[in-house]
C-alpha positions in Angstrom: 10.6 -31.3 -17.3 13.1 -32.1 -14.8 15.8 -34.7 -14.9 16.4 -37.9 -13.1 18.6 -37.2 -9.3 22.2 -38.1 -9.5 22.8 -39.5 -5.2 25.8 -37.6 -4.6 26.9 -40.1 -1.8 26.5 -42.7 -4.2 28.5 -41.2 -6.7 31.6 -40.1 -4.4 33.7 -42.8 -3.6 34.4 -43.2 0.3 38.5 -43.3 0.0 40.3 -44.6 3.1 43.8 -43.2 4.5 44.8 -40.1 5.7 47.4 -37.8 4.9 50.2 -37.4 6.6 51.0 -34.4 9.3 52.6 -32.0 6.8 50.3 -32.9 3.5 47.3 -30.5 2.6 44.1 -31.3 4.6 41.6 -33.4 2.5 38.7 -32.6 1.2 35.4 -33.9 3.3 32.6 -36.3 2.6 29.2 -34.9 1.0 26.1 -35.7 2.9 24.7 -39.2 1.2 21.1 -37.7 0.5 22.1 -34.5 -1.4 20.8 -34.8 -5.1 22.0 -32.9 -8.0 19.8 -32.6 -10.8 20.0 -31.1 -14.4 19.1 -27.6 -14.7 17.6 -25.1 -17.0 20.1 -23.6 -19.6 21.0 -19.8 -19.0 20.0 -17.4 -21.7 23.0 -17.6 -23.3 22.3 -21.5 -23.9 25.1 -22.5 -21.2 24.2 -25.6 -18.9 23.5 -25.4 -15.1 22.8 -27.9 -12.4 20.7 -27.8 -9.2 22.0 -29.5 -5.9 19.1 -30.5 -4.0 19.0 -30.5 0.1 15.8 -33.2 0.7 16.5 -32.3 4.3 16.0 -28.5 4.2 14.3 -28.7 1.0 16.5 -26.6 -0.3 18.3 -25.7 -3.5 21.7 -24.4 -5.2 21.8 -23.4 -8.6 25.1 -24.7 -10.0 27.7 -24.1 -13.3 29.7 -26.0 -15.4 32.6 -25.8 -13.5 30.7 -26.2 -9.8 29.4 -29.9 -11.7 32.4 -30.9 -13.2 34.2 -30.7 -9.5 31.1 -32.4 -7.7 31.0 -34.8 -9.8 34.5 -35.8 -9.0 34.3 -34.7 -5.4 36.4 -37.1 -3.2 38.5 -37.0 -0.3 41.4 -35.4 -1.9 43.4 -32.4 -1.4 42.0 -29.2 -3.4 44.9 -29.4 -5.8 44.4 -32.5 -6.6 40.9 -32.2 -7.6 41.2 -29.2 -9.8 44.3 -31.5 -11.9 41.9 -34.2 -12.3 38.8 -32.1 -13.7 41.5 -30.3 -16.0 42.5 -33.5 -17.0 38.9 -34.8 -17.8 37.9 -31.6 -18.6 38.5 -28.8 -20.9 38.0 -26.2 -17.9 40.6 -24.3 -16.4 39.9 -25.1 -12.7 42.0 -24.1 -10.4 42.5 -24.5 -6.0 40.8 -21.3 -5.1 37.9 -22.5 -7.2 37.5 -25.7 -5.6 37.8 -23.8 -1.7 35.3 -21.2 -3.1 33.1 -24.4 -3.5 34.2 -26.1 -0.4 33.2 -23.1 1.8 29.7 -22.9 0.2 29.7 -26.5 1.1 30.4 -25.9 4.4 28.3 -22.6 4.8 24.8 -24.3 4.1 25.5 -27.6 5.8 26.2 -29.8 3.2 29.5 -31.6 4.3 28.9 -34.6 6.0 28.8 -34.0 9.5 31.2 -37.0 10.4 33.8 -35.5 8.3 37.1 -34.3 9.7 36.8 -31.1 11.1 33.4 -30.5 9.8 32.4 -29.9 13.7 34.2 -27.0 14.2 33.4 -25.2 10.7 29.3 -26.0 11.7 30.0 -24.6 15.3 31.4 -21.3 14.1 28.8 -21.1 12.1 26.1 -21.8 14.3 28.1 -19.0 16.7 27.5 -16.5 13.8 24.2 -17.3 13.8 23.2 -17.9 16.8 20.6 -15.0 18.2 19.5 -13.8 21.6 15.9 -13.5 22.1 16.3 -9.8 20.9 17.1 -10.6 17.9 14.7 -13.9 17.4 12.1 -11.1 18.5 13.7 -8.0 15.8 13.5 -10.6 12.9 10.3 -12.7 13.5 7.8 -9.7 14.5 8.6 -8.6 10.5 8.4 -11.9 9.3 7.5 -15.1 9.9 5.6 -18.1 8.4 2.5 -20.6 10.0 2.0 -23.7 7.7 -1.4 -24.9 8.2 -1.6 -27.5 5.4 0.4 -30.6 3.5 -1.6 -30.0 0.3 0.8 -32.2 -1.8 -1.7 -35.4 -1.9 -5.1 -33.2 -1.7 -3.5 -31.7 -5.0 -2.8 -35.1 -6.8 -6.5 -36.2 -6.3 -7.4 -32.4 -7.5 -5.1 -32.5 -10.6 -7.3 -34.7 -13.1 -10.5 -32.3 -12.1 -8.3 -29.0 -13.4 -6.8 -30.1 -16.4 -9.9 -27.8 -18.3 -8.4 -24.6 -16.9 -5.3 -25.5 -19.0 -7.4 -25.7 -22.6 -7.4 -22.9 -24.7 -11.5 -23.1 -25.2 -11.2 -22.3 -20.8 -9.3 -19.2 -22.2 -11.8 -18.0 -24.8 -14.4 -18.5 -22.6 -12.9 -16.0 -19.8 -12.1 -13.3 -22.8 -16.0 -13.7 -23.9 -16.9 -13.1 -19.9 -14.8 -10.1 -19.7 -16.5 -9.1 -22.8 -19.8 -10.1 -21.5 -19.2 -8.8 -17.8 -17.9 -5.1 -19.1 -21.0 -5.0 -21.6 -23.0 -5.4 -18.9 -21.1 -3.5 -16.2 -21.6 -0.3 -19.1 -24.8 -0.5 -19.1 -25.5 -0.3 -14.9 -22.0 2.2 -14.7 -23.7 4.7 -11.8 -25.3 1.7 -10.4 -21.8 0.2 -9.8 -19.6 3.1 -9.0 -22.2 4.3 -6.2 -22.4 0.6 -4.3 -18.7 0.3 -5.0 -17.9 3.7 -3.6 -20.8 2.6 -0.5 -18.9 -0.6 -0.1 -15.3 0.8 0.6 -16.3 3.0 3.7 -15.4 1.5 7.2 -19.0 -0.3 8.1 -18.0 -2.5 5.4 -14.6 -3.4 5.8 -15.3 -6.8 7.1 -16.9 -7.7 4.0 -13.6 -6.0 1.9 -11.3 -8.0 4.1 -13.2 -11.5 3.5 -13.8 -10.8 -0.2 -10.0 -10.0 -0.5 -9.4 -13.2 1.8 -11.0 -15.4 -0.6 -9.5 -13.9 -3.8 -5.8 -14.6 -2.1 -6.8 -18.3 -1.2 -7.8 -18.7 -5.0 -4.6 -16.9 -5.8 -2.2 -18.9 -3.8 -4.4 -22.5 -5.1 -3.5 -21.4 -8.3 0.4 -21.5 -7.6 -0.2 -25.1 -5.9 -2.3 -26.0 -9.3 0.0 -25.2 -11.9 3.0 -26.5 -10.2 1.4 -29.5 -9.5 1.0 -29.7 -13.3 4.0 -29.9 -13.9 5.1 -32.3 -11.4 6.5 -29.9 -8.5 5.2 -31.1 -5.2 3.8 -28.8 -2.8 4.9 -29.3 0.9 2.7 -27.0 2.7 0.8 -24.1 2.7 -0.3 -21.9 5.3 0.2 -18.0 6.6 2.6 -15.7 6.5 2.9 -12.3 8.7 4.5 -8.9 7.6 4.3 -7.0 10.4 1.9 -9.0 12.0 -0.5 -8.6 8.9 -1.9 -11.9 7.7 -1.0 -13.2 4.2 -1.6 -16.5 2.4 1.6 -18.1 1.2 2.7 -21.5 -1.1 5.8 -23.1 -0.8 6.9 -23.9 -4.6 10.3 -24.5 -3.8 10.4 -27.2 -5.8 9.9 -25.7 -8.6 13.5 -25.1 -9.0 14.0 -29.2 -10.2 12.4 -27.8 -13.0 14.3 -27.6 -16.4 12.1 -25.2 -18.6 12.1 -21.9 -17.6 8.6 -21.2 -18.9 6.8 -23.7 -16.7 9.0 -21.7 -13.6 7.5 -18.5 -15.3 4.0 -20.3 -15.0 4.2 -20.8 -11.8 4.9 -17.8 -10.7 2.2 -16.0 -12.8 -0.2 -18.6 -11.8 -1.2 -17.0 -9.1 -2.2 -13.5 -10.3 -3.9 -15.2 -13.4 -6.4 -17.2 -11.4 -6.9 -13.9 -9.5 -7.8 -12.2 -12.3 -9.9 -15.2 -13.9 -12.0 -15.0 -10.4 -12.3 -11.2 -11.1 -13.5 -12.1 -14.4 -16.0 -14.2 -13.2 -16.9 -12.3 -10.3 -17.8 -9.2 -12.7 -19.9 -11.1 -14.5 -22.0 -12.5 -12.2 -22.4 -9.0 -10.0 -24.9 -8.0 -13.5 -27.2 -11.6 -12.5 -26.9 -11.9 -8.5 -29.7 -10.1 -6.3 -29.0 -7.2 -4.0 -27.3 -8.6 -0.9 -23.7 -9.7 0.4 -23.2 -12.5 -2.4 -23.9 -9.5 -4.9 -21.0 -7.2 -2.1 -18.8 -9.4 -2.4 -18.6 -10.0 -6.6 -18.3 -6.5 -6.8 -15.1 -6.3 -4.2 -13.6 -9.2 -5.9 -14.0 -7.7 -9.6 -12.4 -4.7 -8.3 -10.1 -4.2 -5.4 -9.0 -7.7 -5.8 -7.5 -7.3 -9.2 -6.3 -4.0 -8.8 -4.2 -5.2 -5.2 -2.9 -8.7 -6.9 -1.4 -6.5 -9.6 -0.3 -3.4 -8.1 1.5 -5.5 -4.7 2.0 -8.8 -6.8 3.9 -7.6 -9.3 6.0 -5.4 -7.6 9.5 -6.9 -8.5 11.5 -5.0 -5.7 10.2 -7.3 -2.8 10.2 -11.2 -2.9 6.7 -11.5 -4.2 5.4 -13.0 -7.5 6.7 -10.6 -9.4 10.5 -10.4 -8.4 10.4 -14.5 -9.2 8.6 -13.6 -12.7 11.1 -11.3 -13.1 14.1 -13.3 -11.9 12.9 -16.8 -13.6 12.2 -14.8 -17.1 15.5 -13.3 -17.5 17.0 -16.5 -16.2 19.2 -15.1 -13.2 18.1 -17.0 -10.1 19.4 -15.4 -6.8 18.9 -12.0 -8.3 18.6 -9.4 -6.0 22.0 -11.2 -3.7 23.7 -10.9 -7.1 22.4 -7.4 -8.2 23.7 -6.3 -5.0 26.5 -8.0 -5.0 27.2 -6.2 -8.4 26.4 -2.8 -7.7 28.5 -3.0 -4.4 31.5 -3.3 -6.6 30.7 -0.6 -9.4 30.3 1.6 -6.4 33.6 0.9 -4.4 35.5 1.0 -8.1 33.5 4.4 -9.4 33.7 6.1 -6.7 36.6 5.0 -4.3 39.0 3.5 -7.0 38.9 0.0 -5.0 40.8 -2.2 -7.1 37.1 -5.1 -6.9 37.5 -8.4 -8.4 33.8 -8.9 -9.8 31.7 -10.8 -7.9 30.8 -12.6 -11.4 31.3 -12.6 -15.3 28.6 -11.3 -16.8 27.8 -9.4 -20.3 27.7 -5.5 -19.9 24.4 -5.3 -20.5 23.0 -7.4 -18.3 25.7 -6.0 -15.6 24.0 -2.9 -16.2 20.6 -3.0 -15.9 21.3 -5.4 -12.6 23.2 -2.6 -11.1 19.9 -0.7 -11.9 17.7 -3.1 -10.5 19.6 -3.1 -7.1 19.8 0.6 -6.9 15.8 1.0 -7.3 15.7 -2.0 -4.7 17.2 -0.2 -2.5 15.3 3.2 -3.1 12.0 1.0 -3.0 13.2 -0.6 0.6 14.4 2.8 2.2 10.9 3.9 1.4 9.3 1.0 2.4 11.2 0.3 5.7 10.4 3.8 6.2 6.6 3.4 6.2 6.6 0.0 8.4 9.2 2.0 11.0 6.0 4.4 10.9 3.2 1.8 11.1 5.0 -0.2 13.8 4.8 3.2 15.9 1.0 4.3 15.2 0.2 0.5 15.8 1.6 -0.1 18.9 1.1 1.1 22.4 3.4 4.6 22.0 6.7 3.5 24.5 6.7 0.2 22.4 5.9 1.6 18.9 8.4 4.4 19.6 11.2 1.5 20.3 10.3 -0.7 17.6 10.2 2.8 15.2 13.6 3.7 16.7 14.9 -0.4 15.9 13.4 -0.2 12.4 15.6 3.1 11.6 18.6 1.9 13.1 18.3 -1.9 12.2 17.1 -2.1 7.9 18.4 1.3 7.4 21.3 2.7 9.2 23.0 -0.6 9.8 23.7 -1.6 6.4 25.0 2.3 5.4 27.3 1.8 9.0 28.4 -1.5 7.7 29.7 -0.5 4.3 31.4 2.5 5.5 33.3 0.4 8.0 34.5 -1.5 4.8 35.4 1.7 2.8 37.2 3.0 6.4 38.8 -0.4 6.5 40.2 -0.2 2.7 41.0 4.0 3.1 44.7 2.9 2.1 43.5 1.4 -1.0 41.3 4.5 -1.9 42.1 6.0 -5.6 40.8 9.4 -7.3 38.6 8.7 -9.8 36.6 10.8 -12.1 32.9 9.7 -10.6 34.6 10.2 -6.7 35.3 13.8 -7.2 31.8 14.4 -8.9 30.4 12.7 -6.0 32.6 14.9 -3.3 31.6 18.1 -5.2 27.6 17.0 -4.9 28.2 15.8 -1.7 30.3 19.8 -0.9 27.6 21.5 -2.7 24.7 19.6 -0.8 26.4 19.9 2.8 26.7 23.9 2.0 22.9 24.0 0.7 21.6 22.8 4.3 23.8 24.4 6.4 24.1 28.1 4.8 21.0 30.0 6.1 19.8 31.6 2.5 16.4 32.8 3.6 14.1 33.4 6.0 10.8 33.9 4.6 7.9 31.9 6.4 4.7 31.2 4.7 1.3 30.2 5.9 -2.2 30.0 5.3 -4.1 33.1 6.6 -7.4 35.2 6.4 -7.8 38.7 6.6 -10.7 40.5 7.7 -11.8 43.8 9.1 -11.3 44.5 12.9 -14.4 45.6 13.3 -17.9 44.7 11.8 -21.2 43.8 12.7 -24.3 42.4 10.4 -27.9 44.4 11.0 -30.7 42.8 11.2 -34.0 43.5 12.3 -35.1 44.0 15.8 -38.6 42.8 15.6 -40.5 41.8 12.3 -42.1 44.9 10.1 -43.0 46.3 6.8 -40.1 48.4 5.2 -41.0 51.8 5.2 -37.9 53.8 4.5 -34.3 53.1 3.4 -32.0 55.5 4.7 -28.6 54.9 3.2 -26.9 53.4 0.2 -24.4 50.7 -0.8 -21.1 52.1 0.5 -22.2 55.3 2.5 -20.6 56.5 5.6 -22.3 56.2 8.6 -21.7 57.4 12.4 -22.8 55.3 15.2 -26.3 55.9 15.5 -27.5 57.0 12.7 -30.5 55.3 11.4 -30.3 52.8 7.9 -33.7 51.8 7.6 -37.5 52.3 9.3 -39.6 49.9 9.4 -43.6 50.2 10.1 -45.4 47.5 12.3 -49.6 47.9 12.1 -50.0 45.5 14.8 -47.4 48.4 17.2 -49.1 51.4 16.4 -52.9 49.3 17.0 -51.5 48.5 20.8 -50.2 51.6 21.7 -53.5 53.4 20.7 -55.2 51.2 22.4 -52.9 51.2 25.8 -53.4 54.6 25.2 -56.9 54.5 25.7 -56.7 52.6 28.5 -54.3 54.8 30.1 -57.3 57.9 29.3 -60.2 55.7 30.8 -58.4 54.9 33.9 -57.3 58.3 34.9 -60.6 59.8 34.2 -61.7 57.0 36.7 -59.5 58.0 39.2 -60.8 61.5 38.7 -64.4 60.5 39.1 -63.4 59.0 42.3 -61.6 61.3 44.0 -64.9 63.6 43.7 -66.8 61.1 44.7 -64.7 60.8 47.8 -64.2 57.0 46.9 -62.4 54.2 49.7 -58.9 53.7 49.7 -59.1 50.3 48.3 -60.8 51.3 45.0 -58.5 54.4 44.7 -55.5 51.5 44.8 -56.8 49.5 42.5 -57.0 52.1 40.1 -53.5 53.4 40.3 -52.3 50.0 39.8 -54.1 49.6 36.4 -52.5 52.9 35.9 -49.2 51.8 36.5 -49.4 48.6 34.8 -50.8 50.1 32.0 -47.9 52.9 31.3 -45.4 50.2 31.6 -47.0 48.3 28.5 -47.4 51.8 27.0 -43.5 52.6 27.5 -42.4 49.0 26.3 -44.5 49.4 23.2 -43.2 52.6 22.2 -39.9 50.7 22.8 -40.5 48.5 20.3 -41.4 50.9 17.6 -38.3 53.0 18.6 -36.5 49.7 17.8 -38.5 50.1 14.5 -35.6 52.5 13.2 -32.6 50.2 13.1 -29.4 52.6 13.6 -26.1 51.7 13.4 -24.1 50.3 16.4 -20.4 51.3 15.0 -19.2 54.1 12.5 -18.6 52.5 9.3 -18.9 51.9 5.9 -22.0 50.6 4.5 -21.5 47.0 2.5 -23.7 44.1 1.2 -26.9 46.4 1.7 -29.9 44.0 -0.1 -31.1 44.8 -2.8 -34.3 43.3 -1.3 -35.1 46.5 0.7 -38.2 47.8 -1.5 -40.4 49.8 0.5 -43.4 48.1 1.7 -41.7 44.7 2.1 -42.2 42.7 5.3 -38.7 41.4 6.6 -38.3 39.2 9.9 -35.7 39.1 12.6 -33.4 36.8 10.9 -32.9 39.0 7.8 -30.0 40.7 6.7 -29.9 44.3 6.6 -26.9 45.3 5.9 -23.1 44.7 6.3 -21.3 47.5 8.9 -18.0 47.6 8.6 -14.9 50.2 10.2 -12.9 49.9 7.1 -9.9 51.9 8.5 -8.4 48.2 10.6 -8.1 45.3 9.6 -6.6 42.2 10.7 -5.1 38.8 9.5 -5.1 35.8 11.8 -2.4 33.5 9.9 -1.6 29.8 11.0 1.8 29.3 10.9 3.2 25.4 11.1 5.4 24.0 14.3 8.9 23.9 12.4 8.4 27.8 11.7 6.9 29.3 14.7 10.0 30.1 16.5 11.8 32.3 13.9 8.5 34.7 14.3 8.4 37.5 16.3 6.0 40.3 17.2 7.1 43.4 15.2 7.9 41.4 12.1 6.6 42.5 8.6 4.5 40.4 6.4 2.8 41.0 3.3 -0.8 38.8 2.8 -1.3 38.0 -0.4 -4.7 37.1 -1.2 -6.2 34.2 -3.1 -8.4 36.1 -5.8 -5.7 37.5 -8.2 -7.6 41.1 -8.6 -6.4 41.8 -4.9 -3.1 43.7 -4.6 -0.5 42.4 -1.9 -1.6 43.8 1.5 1.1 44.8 4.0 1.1 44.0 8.0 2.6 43.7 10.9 2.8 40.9 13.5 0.9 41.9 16.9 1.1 38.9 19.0 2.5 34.9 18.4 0.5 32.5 20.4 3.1 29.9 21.6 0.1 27.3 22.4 -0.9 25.1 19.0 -4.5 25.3 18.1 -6.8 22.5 18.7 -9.7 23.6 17.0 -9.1 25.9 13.6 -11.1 29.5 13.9 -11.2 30.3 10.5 -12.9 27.4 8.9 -12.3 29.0 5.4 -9.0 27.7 5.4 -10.3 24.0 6.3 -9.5 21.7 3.7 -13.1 20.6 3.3 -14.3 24.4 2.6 -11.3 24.6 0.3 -8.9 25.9 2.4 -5.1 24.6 2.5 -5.2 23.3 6.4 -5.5 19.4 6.4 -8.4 18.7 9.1 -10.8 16.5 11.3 -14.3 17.2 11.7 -15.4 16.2 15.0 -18.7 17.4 16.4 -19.3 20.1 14.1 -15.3 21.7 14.6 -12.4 21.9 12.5 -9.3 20.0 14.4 -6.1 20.7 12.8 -4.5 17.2 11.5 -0.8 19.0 12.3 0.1 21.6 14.5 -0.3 25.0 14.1 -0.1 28.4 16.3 -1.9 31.4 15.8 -0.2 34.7 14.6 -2.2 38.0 14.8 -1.5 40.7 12.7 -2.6 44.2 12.2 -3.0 44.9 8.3 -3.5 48.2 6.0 -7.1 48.3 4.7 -6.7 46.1 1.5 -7.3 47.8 -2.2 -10.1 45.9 -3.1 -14.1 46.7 -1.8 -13.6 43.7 0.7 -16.5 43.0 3.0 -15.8 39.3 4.5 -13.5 37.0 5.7 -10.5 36.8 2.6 -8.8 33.7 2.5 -5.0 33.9 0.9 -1.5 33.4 2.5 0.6 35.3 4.5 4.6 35.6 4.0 6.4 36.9 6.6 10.0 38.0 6.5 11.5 36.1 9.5 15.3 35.5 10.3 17.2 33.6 7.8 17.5 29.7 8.8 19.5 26.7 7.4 17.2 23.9 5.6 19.6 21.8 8.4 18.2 24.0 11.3 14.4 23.7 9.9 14.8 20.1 10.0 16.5 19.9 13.0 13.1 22.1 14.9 10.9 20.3 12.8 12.2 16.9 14.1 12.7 18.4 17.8 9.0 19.5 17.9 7.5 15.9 16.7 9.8 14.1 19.3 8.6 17.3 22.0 4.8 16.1 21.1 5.4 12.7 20.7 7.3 12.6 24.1 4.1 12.5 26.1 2.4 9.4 27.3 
């Protein structure tokens, strides 16, 4: 487990004197309360210590060599110090060694503060890291920690009551529930994917964030657990913010007393195994709980919660659970600092020729896949850094978020890449040719000539093409078909009639308006012989009237029985419903009329491409269905205003189209920008009668990929700009 504490004030003789003016300064006093404690042995079997800092609760992994001098440590001079551990000894320990040590000492506070001169060496370092409220604000708003609880002595009166989790009959009885739970899962699989697939929209979220609330409390009691098993005490526990997102954390710094390396390994896989034991359990009780939130919130915890825990959890590039697995399994504590460390030197040697004393001795295999590790580290935190300088920006007010994007960039990406080329600018006198430096150059020559040449100037972008003009027949007023006058595909002039149609209930009012027109003039006749008053003679021509203006708008209507066509054209999509005799109503299709000699492409063409198009350009549309040939046109008119609601809804993404929208009140809203190019097109090859979605690619001036970027960026800082 862990050893016993060796007092390092008690251990480190106090001597008296002083030396005099001209003799090397003295080592100073240790702090009385440091402990050093045995350590785990390194994969290779070698010994290591642990220096223990009760006051900070912190802890330095330590060597042979760094033992063997602490454990002599005395006011001497350095040289003296490294004689007598060669002299006890059988290492080769030299002065620089012994200042290497002496200026960790002094880095992490660990020289007694009464010592002489140890008051200057802690004020320049509390000037180095002293920080203006800027800064406090740059690092805390990223990070920072709330302890809630001192679970060390709730977790000693808990310990007795959890020794059955640690029994190998508790592990066959979680592999028969996952047995159990997936057997039963099986058998109610549509059941479960639709309520699962119900529960992750946003009315639910709540209940998603307290079922994932409640699998990370179980998750971080089993890292308090375990360690408690095996005697680490637990300080506190509380939350901890990443961008002002709430997490539960464990402080298990302790866990470094410990001695085997496998109950560090449990520890830090304690937590994602009680998170998947929970999940375990929580899928097999979703087949026995009734419908309600209890039965929710099993169902979120035997899915997403496993799923997160292993997919964030793991991850060994960031300083969660599964950098510490992977750290405490190979044995290398500190890894990342040294993996960086490492690959910092193979770069400056490979590529500059700096003449690098290695940071450490250690095999070439491991020196290898470390260098690895860092690189991916620091691909993984360009990305990452990246995404929060992104979700600082949408999640604050825009003039803050734009600052705090701005201070991401500059401050986790930028300044480290500005701080190691002021070292290589620094060391330029000491820069060598080497093989992997003039590999790198040519890249580097090869790459700067990619973006800056301009090689083409092609501009592609979703479009649809369509005839100019067309117009679908219907019916003017409901009938039975009589007659069909044309056929799929014919030619037709602007008025020329397509079909008749025959309405009974038409010809039965006109005859009998007609009849009333006959029986009132033959009234008016009657009267006029019989010399009949003004009034009655009035009367009558008003029935008249009336009843030739019902005459005239019937025989309207059955002129509107012949439907004609309203443009010259080709006939298309005639139905093969029209059977004489057949009754059709208003909102029936005729026919399809389209003028098939222009047509016309309305293409969408993205903000980063717009400028380089012009009116006069050529384009060529090539359509979606591969039995259409390419179809040539040429640009009419460039709107310079982006769209805010997409025309064509073919080429929404919902419909299948390649343009990335949101549907709001039954209209397509482009996500990006995009401006509208109209352009006049030869008829296309193909017997086309509706809207044909495709692309359109138009040959605009040639551009650099540096000057596309360059617009592209311009044109989100244009938008953006607006408050």
């Amino acid at each position: 487990m862990s050893a016993a504490p060796i007092p390092l004030g008690r251990i480190i003789p106090d001597l008296s004197g002083s030396a005099g003016p001209k003799s090397p300064p003295r080592l100073p006093s240790l702090r009385q309360e440091l402990d050093l404690v045995e350590g785990p042995r390194t994969k290779e079997g070698a010994p290591t210590w642990t220096l223990h800092d009760p006051v900070r609760n912190a802890y330095f992994r330590l060597g042979w060599s760094a033992f063997e001098i602490l454990a002599r440590w005395a006011p001497v001079t350095a040289d003296e110090l490294a004689a007598r551990v060669k002299a006890e000894t059988r290492l080769d320990v030299d002065r620089e060694e012994v200042e290497s040590l002496l200026r960790m000492l002094q880095d992490n506070h660990l020289v007694a503060a009464g010592a002489p001169g140890a008051w200057r060496v802690y004020a320049a370092h509390r000037e180095r890291r002293r920080a203006g409220p800027w800064s406090w604000l740059l690092h805390h708003y990223l990070f920072f920690r709330v302890p809630l609880l001192r679970p060390d002595a709730a977790l000693d009166r808990l310990s007795p009551f959890a020794r059955p989790f640690f029994t190998r009959r508790f592990a066959s009885l979680v592999v028969l529930a996952l047995i159990a739970g997936l057997y039963l899962t099986g058998r109610q699989w549509d059941g479960f994917v639709a309520r699962l697939a119900a529960l992750t929209s946003f009315e639910n979220l709540s209940w998603l964030i307290l079922a994932l609330a409640g699998a990370k409390a179980v998750h971080e009691l089993g890292h308090a657990v375990v360690a408690k098993r095996f005697g680490v005490r637990v300080p506190s526990a509380g939350l901890a913010f990443i961008v002002f997102w709430p997490r539960f954390y464990t402080e298990t710094t302790d866990a470094w007393r410990l001695t085997d390396r496998r109950a560090q390994v449990a520890i830090d896989g304690a937590g994602i195994a009680a998170e998947l034991v929970l999940a375990v359990a929580a899928l097999l009780a979703w087949s026995f709980l009734p419908d309600g939130t209890l039965r929710d919130a099993a169902l979120m915890i035997a899915t997403v919660s496993w799923a997160s825990t292993l997919a964030i959890n793991l991850n060994p590039f960031m300083r969660f659970d599964g950098y510490y697995l992977l750290a405490d399994a190979v044995g290398i504590p500190n890894l990342q600092p040294r993996a960086f460390a490492l690959a910092v030197c193979h770069l400056r040697r490979t590529l500059l020729g700096f003449d690098e004393a290695a940071p450490e001795l250690v095999p070439s295999t491991v020196r290898a896949w470390m260098i690895a590790y860092a690189w991916m580290v620091w691909i993984y935190r360009l990305v990452l850094f990246a995404g929060i300088a992104l979700v600082v920006y949408h999640f604050f007010i825009k003039l803050v978020g734009i600052g705090l994007f701005l201070v991401e960039i500059g401050w986790f990406i930028a300044r480290p890449v500005w701080r190691e080329a002021r070292t290589w600018w620094g060391r330029r006198a000491e820069l060598r040719p080497t093989r992997s430096g003039i590999a790198a150059l040519a890249v580097l020559t090869a790459g700067f000539v990619a973006l800056v040449v301009p090689w083409r100037g092609r501009v592609e972008a979703p479009a649809a093409l369509r005839a100019a003009e067309f117009v679908r027949v219907f019916p003017a007023t409901p009938g039975r078909l009589a007659t069909v006058h044309v056929a799929e595909g014919a030619r037709v002039a602007a008025g020329d009639p397509l079909v008749t149609l025959e309405a009974p209930d038409i010809e039965g009012q006109i005859a009998v308006v007609r009849a009333r027109i006959a029986e009132t003039q033959r009234e008016i006749d009657l009267s006029a012989v019989a010399q009949a008053s003004a009034e009655r003679l009035g009367i009558l021509a008003e029935t008249l009237a009336t009843n030739r203006r019902e005459l005239a708008l019937q025989e309207d209507l059955k002129s509107r029985l012949t439907v004609r066509a309203a443009l010259g054209g080709q006939v298309r999509q005639l139905g093969e419903h029209l059977a004489p005799g057949r009754w059709m109503s208003e909102t029936e299709s005729i026919a399809l009329l389209v003028a098939p000699e222009v047509w016309t492409i309305h293409a969408y063409v993205s903000e980063s491409d717009v400028a380089t198009v012009e009116p006069g350009m050529q384009a060529r549309f090539h359509a979606a269905q591969a039995d259409v040939a390419p179809v040539p046109a040429v640009i009419e008119t460039v709107e310079r205003t982006d769209l805010r609601t997409l025309p064509d809804a073919a080429l929404a993404e919902p419909l299948g189209g390649p343009i990335a929208v949101r549907q709001r009140e039954g209209r397509y809203e482009p996500v990006s920008a995009f401006y509208r190019v109209r352009l006049r097109a030869e008829p296309p090859t193909a017997a086309w009668h509706r809207t044909m979605r495709g692309e359109i690619a138009i040959a605009g001036a040639p551009r650099s990929l540096l000057r596309r970027w360059w617009q592209a960026i311009a044109a989100v800082l244009v938008r953006e700009s607006g408050f």
